[in-house]
N, C-alpha and C positions, 0 to 999 in steps of 0.2 A: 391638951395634947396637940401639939403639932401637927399640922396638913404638910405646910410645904416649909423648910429647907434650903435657908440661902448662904451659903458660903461667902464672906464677907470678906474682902482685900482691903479693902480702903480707896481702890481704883473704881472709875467710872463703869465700866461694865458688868462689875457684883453688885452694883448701887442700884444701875438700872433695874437689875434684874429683881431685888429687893421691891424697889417701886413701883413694878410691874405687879408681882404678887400682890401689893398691899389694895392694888385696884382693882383684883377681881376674887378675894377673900378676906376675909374679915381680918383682922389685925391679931386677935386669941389664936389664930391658926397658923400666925406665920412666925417662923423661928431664925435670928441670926446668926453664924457662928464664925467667929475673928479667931484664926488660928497665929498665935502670936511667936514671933520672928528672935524675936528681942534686937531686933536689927534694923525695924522702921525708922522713917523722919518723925520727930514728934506734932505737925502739922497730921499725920497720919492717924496716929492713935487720938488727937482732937477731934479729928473729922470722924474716925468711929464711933465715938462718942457723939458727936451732932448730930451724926445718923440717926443713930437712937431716939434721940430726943425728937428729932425733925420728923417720924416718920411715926414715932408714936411704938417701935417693939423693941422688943429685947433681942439682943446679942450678947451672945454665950461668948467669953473670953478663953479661950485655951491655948495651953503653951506647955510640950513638949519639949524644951529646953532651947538652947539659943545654937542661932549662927558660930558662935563664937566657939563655942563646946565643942559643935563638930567638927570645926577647921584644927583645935586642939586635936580633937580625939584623933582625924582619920589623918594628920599632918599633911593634910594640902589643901587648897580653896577649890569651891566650887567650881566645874565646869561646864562648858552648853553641853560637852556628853558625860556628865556627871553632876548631875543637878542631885544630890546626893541630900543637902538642904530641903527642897522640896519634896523631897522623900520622907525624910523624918520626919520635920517640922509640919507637912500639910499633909499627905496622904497618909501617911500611917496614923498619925492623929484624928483624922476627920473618919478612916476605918473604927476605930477605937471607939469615938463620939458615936456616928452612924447604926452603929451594931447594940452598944449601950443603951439609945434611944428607944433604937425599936424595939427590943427586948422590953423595954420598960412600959413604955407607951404605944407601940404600935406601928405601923409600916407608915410610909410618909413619901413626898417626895423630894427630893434635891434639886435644884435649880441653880443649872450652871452659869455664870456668863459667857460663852464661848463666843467667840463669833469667825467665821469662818473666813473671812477676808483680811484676821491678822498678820495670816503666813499664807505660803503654799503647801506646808505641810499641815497646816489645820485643812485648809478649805480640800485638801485630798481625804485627810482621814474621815472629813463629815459630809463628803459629795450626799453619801445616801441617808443623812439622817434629816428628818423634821422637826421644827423648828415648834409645832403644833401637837407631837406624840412625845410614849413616855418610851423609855428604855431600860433597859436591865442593864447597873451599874457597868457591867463586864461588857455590852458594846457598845458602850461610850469611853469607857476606858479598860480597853481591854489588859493592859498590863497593871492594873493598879486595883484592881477593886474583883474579887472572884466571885463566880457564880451563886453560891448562896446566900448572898446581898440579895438577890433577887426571889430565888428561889424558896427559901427559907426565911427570911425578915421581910420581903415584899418590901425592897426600897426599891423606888422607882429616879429615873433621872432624866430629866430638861433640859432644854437648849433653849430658852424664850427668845434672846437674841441672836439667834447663829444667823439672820441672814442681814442683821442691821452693820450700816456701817459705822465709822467713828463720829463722823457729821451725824449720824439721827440719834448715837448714843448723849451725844451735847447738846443737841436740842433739847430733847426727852429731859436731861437732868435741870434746864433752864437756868446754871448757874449754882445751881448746888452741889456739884462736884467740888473734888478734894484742892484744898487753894494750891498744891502743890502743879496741877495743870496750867494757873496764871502764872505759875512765877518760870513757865517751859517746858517742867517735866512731859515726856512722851509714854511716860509709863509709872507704876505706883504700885510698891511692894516694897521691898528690904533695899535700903539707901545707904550704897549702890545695890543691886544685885551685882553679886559677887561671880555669876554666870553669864554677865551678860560681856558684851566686846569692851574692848581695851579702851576705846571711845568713849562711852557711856559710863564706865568707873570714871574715866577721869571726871566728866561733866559734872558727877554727883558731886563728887570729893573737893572742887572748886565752885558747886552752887551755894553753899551759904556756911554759917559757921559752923551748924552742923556737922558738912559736908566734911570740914578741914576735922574737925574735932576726929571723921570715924577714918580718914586715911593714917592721922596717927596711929589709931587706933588696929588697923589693917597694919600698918609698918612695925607693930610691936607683935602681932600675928607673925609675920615673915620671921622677927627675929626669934621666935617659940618655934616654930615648924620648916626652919628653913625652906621653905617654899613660897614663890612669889605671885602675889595677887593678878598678875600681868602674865597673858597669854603669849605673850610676843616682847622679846626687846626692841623699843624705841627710844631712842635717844631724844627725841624732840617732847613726846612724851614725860619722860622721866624730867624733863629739865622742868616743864609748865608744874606740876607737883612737887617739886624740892620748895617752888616759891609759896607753899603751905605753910 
């Protein structure tokens, strides 16, 4: 039976947080769980994998259905105020898993990666939490998780790293982070995030073959949903991606 509960991304500060646990309870106690995108770089779903191996536990794979689905179903992409993606795909999923678990096995706790110095709207919403206590799913996320998570299943939730920064997050991993960090990436989730600025799609979509392979891929999205992956028209933009 699980103790502790680490929601696994593929990114550097789920990893951390993972190898934090792994140092101060036993390995039979601690559980992974990869809420799958179907929209990751394949470097990604490797390094979930190496994890595994590298650290000695298991990671629960679960998948919700894909990026892809939803841009069909709801006809339009993701946005930063409609992260509609992270909605299905990881919170309502990880509600599902979380409530399943404890039913089954018992109350546990989740261990977030947070860290409070990636925005100003994190480090607002977490002025008053610690970094060393447990909390009741609903105030730590209070729109995503309701009170008989707590109440009722006794899931508790962590911040181990809300007060590190990205410098002690790199250190801490000493090179076993996702290779996708050497070759630039600033972040590690669904490639692109489809939410993220007009900037950052392009970067992905011209980082590797990949990359070129998911903006076709995105550009036959647009022609199903009429609706375009681009928050803003840019001419200078749009020219660098034609040359895909």
């Amino acid at each position: 039976m699980p103790k502790i509960v680490v929601p696994i991304s593929g990114g550097k500060d789920s990893q951390a947080c993972l190898k934090l646990a792994i140092e101060n309870f036993n390995k039979e106690d601690i559980l992974g769980v990869f809420y799958d995108t179907k929209f990751e770089h394949p470097l990604t779903y490797e390094h979930v994998n190496n994890i595994e191996k590298l650290y000695g536990v298991k990671i629960e794979k679960v998948s919700g259905g894909s990026v892809e689905e939803l841009v069909l179903k709801y006809k339009r992409f993701p946005g930063p105020r409609s992260r509609f993606c992270t909605d299905r795909l990881k919170i309502q999923q990880s509600k599902i898993f979380y409530k399943k678990l404890a039913e089954t096995n018992g109350p546990f706790e989740v261990w977030y990666g947070m860290r409070s110095n990636e925005s100003r709207q994190r480090a607002k919403r977490y002025a008053d939490i610690s970094a060393e206590s447990l909390y009741a799913p609903h105030e730590v996320l209070p729109s995503s998780y309701p009170k008989y998570f707590a109440t009722k299943l006794n899931i508790k939730f962590r911040l181990p790293i809300l007060d590190w920064t990205e410098e002690d997050v790199f250190e801490y991993l000493a090179g076993e982070e996702n290779p996708l960090y050497k070759q630039g990436a600033k972040r590690v989730g669904c490639f692109p995030c489809l939410a993220s600025s007009d900037k950052a799609k392009q970067k992905d979509f011209l980082h590797d073959d990949f990359g070129k392979q998911q903006y076709k891929k995105v550009l036959w999205l647009e022609q199903q949903t009429g609706a375009s992956v681009w928050s803003k028209e840019d001419s200078a933009q749009q020219c660098l991606i034609c040359n895909i």
